[in-house]
C-alpha positions in Angstrom: 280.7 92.8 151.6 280.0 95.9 149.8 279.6 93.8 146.7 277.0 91.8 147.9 275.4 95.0 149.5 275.0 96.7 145.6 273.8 93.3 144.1 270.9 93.3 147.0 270.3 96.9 146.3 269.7 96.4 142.7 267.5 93.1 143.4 265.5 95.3 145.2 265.6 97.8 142.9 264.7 95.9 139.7 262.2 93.4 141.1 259.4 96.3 142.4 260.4 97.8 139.1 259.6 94.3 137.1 256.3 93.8 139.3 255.3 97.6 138.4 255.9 96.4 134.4 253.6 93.0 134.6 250.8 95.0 136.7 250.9 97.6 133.9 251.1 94.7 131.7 248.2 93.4 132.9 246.1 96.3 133.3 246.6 97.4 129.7 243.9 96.2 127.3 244.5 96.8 123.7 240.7 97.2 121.8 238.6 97.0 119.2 235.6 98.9 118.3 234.0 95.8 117.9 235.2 94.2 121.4 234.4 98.0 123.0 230.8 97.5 121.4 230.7 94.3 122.8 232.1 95.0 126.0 229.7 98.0 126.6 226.4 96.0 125.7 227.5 93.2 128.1 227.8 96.0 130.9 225.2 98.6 130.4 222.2 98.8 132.7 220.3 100.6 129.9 220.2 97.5 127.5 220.0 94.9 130.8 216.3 97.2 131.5 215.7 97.1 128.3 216.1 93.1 127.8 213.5 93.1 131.3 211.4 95.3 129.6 211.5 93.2 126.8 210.7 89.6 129.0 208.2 91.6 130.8 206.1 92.3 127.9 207.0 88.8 126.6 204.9 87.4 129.2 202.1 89.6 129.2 201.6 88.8 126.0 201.6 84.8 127.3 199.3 85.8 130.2 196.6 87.7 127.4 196.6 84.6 125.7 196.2 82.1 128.7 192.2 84.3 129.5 190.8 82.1 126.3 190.9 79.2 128.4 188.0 79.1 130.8 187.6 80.6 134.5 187.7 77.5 137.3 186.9 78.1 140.5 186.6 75.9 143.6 184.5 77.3 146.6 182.9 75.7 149.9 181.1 77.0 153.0 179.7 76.2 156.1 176.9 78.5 157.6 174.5 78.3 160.5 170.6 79.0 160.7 168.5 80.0 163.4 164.9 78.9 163.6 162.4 80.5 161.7 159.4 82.7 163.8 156.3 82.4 161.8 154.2 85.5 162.8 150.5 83.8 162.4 148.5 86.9 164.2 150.4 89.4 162.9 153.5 91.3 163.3 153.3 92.7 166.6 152.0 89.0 168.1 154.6 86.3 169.2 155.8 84.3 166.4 155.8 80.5 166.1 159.2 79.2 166.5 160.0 76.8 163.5 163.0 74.6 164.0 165.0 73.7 160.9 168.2 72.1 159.9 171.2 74.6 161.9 174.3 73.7 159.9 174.8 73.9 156.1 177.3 72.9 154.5 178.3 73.5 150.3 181.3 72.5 148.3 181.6 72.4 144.6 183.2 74.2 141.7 182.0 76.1 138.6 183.3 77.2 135.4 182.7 80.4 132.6 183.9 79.9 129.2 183.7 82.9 126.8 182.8 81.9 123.5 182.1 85.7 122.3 182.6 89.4 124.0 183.1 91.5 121.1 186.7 89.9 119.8 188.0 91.8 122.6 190.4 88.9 124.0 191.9 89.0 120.3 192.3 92.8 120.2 193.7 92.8 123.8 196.4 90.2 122.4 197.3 91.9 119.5 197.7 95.2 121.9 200.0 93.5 123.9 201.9 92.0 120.8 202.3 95.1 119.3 203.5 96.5 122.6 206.4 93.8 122.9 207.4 95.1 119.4 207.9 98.2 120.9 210.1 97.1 123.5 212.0 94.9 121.4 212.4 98.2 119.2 213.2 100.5 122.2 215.5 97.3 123.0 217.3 98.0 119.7 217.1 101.6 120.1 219.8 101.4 123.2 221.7 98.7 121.5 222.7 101.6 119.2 222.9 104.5 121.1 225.2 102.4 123.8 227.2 102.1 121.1 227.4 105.2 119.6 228.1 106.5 123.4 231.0 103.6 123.1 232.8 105.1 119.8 232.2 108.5 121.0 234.2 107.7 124.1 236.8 105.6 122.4 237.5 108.4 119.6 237.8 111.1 122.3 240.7 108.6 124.2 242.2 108.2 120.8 242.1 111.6 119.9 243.7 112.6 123.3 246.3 109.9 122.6 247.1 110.9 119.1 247.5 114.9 121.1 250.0 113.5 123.2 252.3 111.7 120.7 252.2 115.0 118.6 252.9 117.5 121.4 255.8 115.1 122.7 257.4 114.7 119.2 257.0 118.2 118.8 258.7 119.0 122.3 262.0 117.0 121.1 262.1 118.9 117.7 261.7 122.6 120.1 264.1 121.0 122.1 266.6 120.0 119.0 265.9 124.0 117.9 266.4 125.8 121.5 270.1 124.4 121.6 270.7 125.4 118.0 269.4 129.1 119.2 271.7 129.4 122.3 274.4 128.2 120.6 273.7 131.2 118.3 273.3 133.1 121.4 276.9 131.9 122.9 278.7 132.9 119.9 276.7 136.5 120.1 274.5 136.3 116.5 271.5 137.0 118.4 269.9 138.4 121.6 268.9 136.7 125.1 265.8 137.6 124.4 265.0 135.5 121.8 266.2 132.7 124.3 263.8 133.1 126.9 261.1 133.6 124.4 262.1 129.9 122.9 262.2 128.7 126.3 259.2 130.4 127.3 257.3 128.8 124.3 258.6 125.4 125.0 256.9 125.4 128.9 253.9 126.5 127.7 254.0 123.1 125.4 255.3 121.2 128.4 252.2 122.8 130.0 249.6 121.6 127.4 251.5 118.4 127.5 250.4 118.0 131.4 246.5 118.9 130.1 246.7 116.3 127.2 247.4 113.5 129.6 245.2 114.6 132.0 242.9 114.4 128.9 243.6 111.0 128.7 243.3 110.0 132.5 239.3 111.9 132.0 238.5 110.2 128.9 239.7 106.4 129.8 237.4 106.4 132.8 234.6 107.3 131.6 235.3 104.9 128.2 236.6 101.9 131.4 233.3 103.1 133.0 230.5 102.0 130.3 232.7 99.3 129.6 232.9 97.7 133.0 236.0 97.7 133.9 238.2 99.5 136.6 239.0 102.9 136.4 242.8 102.1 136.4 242.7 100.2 133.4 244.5 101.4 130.6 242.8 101.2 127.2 244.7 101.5 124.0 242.7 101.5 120.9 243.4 99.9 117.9 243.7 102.3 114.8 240.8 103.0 112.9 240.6 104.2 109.6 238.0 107.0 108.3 234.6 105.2 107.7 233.9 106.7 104.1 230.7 105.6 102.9 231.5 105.6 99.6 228.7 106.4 96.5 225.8 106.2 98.9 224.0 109.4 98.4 221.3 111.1 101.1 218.4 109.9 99.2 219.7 105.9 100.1 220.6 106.8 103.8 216.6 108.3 103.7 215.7 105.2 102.2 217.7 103.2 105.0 216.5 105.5 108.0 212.4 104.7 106.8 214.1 100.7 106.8 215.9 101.1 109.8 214.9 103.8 111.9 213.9 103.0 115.4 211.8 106.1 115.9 209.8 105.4 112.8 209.0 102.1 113.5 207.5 102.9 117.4 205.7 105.5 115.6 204.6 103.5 113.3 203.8 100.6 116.4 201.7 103.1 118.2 199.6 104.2 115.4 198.5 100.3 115.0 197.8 100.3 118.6 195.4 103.2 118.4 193.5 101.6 115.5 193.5 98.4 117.4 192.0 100.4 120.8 189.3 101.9 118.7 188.2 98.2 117.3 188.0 97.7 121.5 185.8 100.9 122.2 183.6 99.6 119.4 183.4 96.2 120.7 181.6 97.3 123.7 178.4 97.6 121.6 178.4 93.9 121.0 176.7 91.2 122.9 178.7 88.5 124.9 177.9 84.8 124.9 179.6 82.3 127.4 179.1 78.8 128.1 178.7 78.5 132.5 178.7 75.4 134.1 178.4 74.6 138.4 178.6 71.0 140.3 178.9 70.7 143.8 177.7 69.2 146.9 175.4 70.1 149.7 173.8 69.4 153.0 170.9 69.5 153.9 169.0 68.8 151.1 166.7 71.6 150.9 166.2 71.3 146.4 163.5 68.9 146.8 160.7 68.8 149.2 160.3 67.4 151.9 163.6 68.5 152.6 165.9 66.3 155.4 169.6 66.5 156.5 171.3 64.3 153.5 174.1 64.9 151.6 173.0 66.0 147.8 174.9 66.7 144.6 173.9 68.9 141.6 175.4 69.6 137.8 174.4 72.8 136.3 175.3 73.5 132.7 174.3 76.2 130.6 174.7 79.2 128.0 174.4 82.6 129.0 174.2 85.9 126.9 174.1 89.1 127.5 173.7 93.0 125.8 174.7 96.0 127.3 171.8 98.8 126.3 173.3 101.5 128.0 176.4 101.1 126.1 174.3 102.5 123.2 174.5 105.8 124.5 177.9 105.8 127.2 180.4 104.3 124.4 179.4 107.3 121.9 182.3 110.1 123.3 184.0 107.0 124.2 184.4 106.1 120.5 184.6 109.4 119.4 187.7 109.8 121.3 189.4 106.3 120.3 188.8 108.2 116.9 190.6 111.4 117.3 193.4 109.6 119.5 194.3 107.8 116.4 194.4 111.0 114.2 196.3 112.3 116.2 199.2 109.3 116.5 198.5 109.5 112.8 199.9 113.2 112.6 202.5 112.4 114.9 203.8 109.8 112.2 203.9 112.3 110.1 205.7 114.3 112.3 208.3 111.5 112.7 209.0 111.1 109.5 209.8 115.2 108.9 212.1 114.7 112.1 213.8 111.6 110.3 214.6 113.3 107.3 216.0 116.7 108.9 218.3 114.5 110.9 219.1 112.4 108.4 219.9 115.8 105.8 222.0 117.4 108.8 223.9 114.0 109.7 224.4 113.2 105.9 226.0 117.0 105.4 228.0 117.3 108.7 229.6 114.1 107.6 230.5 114.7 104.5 231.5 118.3 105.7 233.9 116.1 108.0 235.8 114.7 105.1 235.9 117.5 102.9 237.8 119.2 106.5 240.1 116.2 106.4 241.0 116.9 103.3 241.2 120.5 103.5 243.6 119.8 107.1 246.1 117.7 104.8 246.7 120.7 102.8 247.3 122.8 105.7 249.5 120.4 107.3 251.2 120.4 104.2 251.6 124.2 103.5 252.8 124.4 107.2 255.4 122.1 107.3 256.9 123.8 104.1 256.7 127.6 105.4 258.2 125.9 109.0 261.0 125.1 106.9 261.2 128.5 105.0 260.9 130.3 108.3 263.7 128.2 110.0 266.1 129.1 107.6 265.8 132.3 107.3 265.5 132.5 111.0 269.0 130.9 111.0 270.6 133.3 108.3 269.7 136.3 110.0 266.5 137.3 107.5 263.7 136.6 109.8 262.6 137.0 113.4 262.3 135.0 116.6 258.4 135.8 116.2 258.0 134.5 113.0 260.4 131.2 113.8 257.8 130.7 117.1 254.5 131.1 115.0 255.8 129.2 112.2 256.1 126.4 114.9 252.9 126.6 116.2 251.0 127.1 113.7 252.5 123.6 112.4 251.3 122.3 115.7 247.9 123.6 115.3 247.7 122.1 111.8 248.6 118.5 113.2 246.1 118.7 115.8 243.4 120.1 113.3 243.9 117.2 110.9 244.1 114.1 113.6 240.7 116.3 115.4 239.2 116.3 111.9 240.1 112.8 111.7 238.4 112.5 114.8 235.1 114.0 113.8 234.6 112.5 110.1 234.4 109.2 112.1 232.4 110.2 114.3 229.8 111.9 112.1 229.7 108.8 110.2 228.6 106.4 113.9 226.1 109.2 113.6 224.8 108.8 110.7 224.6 105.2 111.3 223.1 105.6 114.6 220.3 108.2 113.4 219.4 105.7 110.2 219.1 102.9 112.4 222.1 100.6 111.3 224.8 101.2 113.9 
């Protein structure tokens, strides 16, 4: 009986502990950058308003083309007359009382072609063209900043996760190294003191163990977050190397930016649109021309005299022109404002480009500051690690103190985490640089 009691205990035990593994299992997704990137565009609300944007203006620009076919209308009414007083001895005397034809009734349709208002139709279209550009561009424009956003997120979770395998290898090898020192202190080569000060620096690593995960718990939401997924999915990424952009000097990542850049080419979008709105100001000066055309039928027939209560029908068709005068003298500050609108979109394309090549200098030199710290951060690791080892042995034969042993040991621990957070940042300078020259 008390067998079969253990083995049901331990069923009980193991199988929660096997459906904890799957669920774990489950909720674990091991990613790309690419299948972040991916996942990120296919959940932000950004890009899904820009894409609306986009279909909007799409089909504006339909409707602007659909006014060059001509205006239709239907129409019909019914209306009721009273007689007509005729005041024969003037028009304080009683009037005659005419009788005529009470009910009147009219249905037909007409028509308005525009054959010419200035090219105006044809400016208004290329207005809204031009504007769909822009949203297609702005479109673009969140594409890439989603995904910088994305690898920003993913590099701070794998920064965090690369801090906790660090700080937990380096708690076994203080571990390994605080037995060593009280067995030195059980067979009386050194002080208790130096005990409680290992032991003391060892919590204070336990401690910034318990903020690095933490860390980790922070950074995966918000990553799971623009991702679209639940907040108690774990996320692993994949290992990425350093993106080194090799022999590709600032003057080609200028030329790329001016290619690429999605602030340069709205710029460049609205300075069109200002030269296409002061064609439109100028076409108000111009006469229009339209072809006008009205059928319909009516009763009574009061056209033709003698008039009498039959049904009639009638065809107009005609061309009709027409000239504004006073738009001689009302569309002067008009166009002189049309005129110093587009200067000025002209001087802020100017002003784009300066801002394009001061981010692109600053991105360009922070990145390649990034590597030449990577670099730099090997040689400290390096150095470290060696006067760790010089430390710890003399530590060991007497020659050195506990202080020394415990800042040789952290500043090892410091090194590690400046090199994998240089890592860090040389990557992410370079999604920068991509993002600010347009190609991310």
């Amino acid at each position: 009986m008390k067998i079969f009691s253990t083995l049901a205990f331990m069923l009980g035990t193991l199988f929660p502990a096997l459906a904890k593994t799957q669920v774990l299992k489950n909720d674990t997704l091991y990613l790309s950058l690419k299948q972040i990137w991916q996942k990120a565009e296919e959940n932000s609300r950004p890009i899904q308003m820009s894409n609306m944007e986009t279909d909007i203006s799409a089909a504006r620009v339909k409707d602007t083309k659909l006014e060059r076919l001509p205006e239709l209308r239907v129409k019909g009414s019914v209306e009721k007359a009273s007689n007509i007083p005729v005041y024969e001895n003037g028009l304080f005397s009683k009037p005659t009382q005419h009788e005529v034809i009470h009910t009147l009734y009219r249905a037909g349709a007409d028509f308005y072609f525009n054959i010419y208002n200035g090219n105006k139709l044809n400016l208004k279209i290329k207005q809204e063209e031009i504007l769909q550009k822009i949203k297609e561009i702005q479109k673009d424009e969140s594409v890439s900043d989603i995904h910088y956003k994305a690898v920003s997120l993913y590099l701070d979770l794998q920064k965090s996760l690369m801090f906790r395998k660090l700080i937990k290898e380096d708690i076994q090898d203080q571990k390994l190294q605080l037995k060593e020192i009280q067995s030195l202190y059980k067979n009386g080569v050194i002080l208790k003191s130096d005990v409680l000060r290992t032991e003391l620096d060892l919590s204070k690593r336990e401690m910034t163990l318990i903020t690095i995960e933490n860390d980790i718990l922070i950074a995966t939401q918000k990553l799971n977050i623009i991702i679209g997924v639940s907040d108690e999915t774990v996320v692993v990424p994949e290992d990425t190397e350093i993106r080194e952009a090799k022999n590709i000097t600032y003057d080609q990542y200028l030329e790329q930016a001016f290619r690429y850049s999605f602030n340069y080419h709205i710029s460049e979008q609205q300075t069109e649109l200002s030269k296409l709105r002061l064609k439109e100001v100028k076409a108000n000066v111009r006469p229009q021309v339209g072809l006008y055309g009205e059928f319909y039928f009516a009763n009574p027939q009061i056209f033709l005299y003698p008039y009498n209560p039959n049904w009639y029908s009638l065809g107009i068709v005609g061309l009709k022109a027409s000239f504004s005068i006073s738009s001689l003298y009302h569309n002067t500050q008009k166009t002189q404002a049309a005129k110093l609108e587009l200067e000025k979109e002209e001087i802020a394309h100017k002003n784009t480009e300066d801002k394009i090549r001061q981010d692109v200098k600053e991105a360009y030199l922070r990145y390649t500051e990034a590597l030449e710290q990577v670099k730099l951060a090997e040689i400290n690791v390096s150095q470290a690690k060696e006067n760790a080892r010089i430390i710890k042995n003399t530590y060991f034969s007497q020659t050195s103190l506990i202080t020394d042993l415990l800042d040789a040991n952290i500043q090892l621990l410091q090194t590690r985490f400046e090199l994998e957070s240089s890592k860090i940042i040389a990557q992410n300078k370079y999604y920068l640089l991509q993002n600010v020259t347009g190609t991310l």
